[in-house]
C-alpha positions as CSV (number, residue, x, y, z in Angstrom):
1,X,-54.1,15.1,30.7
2,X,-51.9,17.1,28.3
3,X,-50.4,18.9,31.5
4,X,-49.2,14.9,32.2
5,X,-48.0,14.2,29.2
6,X,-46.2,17.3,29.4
7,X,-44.7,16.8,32.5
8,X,-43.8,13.5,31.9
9,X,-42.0,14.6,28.4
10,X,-40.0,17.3,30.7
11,X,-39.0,14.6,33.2
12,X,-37.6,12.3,30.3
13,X,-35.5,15.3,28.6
14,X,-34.3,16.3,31.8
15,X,-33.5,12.6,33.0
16,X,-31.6,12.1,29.7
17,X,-30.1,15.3,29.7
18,X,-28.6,14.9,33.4
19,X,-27.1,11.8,32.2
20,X,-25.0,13.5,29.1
21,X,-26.2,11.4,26.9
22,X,-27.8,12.7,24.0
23,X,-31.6,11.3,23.0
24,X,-30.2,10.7,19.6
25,X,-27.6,8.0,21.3
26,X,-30.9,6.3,22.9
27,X,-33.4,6.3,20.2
28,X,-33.1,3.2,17.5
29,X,-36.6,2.4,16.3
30,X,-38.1,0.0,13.4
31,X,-37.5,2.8,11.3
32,X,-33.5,3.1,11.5
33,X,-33.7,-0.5,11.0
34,X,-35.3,-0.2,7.8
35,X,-32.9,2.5,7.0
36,X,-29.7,0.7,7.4
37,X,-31.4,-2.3,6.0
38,X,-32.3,-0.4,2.7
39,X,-28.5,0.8,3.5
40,X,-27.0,-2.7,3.3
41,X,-28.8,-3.6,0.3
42,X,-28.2,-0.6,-2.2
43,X,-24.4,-1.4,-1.1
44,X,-24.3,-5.1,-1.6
45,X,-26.7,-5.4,-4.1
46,X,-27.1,-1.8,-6.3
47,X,-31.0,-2.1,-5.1
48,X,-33.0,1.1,-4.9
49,X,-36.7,0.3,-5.1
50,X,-38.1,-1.0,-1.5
51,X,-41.6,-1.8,-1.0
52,X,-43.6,-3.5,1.6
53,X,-41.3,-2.7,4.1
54,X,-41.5,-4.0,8.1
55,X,-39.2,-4.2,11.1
56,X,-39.7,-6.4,14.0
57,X,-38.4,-6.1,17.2
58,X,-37.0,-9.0,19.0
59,X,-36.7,-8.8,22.7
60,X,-34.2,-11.3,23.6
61,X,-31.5,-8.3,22.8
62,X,-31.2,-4.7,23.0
63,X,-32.0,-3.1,19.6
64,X,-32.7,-6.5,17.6
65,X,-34.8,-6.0,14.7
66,X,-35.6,-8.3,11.5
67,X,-36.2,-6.2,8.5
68,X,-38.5,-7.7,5.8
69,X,-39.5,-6.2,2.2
70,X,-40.1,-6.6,-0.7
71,X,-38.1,-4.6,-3.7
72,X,-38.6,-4.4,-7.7
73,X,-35.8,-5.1,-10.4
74,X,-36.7,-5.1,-13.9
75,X,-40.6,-5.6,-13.3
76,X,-40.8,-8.3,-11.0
77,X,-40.3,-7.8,-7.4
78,X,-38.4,-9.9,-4.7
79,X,-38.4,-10.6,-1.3
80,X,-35.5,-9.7,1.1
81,X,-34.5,-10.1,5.0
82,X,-32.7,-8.4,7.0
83,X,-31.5,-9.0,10.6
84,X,-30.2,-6.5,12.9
85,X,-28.3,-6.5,16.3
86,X,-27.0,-3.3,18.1
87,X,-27.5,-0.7,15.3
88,X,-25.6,-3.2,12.4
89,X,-27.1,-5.5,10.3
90,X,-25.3,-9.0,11.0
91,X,-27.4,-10.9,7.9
92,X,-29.3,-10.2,4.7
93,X,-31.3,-12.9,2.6
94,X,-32.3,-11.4,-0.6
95,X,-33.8,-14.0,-3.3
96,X,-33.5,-11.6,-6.6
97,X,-31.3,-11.2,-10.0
98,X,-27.4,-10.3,-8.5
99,X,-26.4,-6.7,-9.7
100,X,-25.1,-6.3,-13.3
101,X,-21.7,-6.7,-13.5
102,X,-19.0,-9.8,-12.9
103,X,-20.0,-12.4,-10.8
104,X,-18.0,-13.1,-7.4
105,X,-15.8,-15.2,-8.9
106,X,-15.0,-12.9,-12.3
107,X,-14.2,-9.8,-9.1
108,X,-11.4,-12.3,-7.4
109,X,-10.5,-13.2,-10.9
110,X,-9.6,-9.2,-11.5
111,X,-8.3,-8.7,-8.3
112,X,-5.9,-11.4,-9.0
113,X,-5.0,-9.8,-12.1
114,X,-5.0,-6.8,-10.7
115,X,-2.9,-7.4,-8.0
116,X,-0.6,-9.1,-10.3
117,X,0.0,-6.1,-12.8
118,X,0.8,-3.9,-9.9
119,X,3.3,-6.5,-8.8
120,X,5.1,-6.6,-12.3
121,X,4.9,-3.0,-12.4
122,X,6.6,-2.4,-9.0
123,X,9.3,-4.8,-10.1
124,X,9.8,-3.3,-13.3
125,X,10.1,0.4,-12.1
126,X,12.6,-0.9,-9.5
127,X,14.3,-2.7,-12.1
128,X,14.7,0.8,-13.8
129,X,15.4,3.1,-10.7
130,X,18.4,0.9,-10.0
131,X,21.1,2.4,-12.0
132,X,22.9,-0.7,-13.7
133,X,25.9,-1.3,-12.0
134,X,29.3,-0.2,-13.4
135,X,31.7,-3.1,-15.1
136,X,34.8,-3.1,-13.2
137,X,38.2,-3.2,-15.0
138,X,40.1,-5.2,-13.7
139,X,43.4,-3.2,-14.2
140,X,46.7,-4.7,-13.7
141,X,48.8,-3.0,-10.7
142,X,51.7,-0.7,-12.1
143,X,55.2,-2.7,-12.4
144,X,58.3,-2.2,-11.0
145,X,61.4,-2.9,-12.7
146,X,65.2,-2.4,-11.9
147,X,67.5,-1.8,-14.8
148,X,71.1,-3.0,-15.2
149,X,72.3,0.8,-14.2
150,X,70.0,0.8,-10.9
151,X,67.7,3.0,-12.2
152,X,64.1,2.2,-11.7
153,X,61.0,2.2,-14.4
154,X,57.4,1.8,-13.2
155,X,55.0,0.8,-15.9
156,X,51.5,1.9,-15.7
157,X,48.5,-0.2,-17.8
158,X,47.7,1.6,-21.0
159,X,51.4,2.2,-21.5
160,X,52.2,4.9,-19.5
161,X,56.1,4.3,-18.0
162,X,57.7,6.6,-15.6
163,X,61.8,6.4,-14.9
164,X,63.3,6.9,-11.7
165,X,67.2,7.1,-10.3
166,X,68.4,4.7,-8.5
167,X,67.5,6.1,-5.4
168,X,63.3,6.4,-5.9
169,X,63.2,9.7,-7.5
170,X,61.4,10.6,-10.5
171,X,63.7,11.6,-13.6
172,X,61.1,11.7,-16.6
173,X,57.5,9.9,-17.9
174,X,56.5,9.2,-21.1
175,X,53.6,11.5,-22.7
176,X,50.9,9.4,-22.4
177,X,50.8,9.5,-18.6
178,X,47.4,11.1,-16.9
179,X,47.8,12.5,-13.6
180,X,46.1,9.1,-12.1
181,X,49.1,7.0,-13.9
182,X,51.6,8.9,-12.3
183,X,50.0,8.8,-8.6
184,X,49.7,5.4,-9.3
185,X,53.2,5.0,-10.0
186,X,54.7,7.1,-7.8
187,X,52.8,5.0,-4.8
188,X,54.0,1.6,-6.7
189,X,57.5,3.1,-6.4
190,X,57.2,4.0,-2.5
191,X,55.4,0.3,-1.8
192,X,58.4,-0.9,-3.6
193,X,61.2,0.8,-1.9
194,X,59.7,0.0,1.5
195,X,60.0,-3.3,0.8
């Protein structure tokens, strides 16, 4: 009889291990139900005391299990259900005291606010990471003038004036005139001439 038994063991193994799948993939008992079950409700509900604990198998699918137990908060103990299908647990009844802590609606209430802050935050960091942007002068283009004696006198804003012959060409500029003032005169004076 044990020479059966052992036979019959090696067949299985062998059986399962000429299909490459592993016996761990295959076996899913009452007791992995209960597991995940016990899983399930330390997640959901901060539970850590089971008692009383069943599993069920139903046949009308493959690894279909209903869970029942019984678990103790503060003294008193409560009933719970769990149902099972293909290795995940699809349902849980559980008729005791929700976990300390906010209620459901206090946890969207946070998120909202939450979600909110993080929003006014983004914008305000954005708002700062923007370098403001730079007032443009609106500076009046140089003028061209043509004296009496043909001579020619651009004047620059902020008072710089620059004097040319009669012909276009530079004879002097008053001191106040940067670099930029007399590039911007001397292309006033070419526009000008082309014209």
């Amino acid at each position: 009889m044990i020479l059966t038994k052992l036979r019959n063991t090696t067949v299985a193994g062998l059986t399962i291990m000429s299909l490459g799948i592993p016996a761990a993939a295959l076996a899913y008992d009452e007791n992995d139900a209960i597991r995940d079950c016990n899983k399930r409700m330390r997640d959901e509900y901060k539970l850590s005391d089971f008692r009383d604990e069943s599993a069920e198998q139903i046949k009308d699918t493959s690894k279909h299990f209903i869970v029942t137990g019984r678990t103790k908060v503060d003294d008193d103990k409560y009933d719970y259900k769990c149902e099972i299908k293909d290795r995940h647990v699809t349902s849980v009844n559980y008729d005791g005291p929700e976990p300390e802590g906010m209620s459901t609606a206090g946890k969207i209430a946070v998120g909202a606010a939450t979600a909110a802050a993080v929003g006014a935050a983004a914008t305000a960091m954005s708002k700062d990471s923007e370098p403001e942007p730079e007032p443009v002068e609106t500076v009046a283009p140089p003028q061209v003038r043509t004296n009496a004696d043909g001579s020619m006198q651009v004047s620059v804003a902020g008072g710089c004036t620059v004097q040319y012959n009669d012909i276009g060409l530079k004879e002097s500029n008053a001191p106040s005139c940067t670099a930029e003032d007399l590039k911007s005169a001397e292309k006033a004076m070419t526009a000008y001439l082309n014209q």
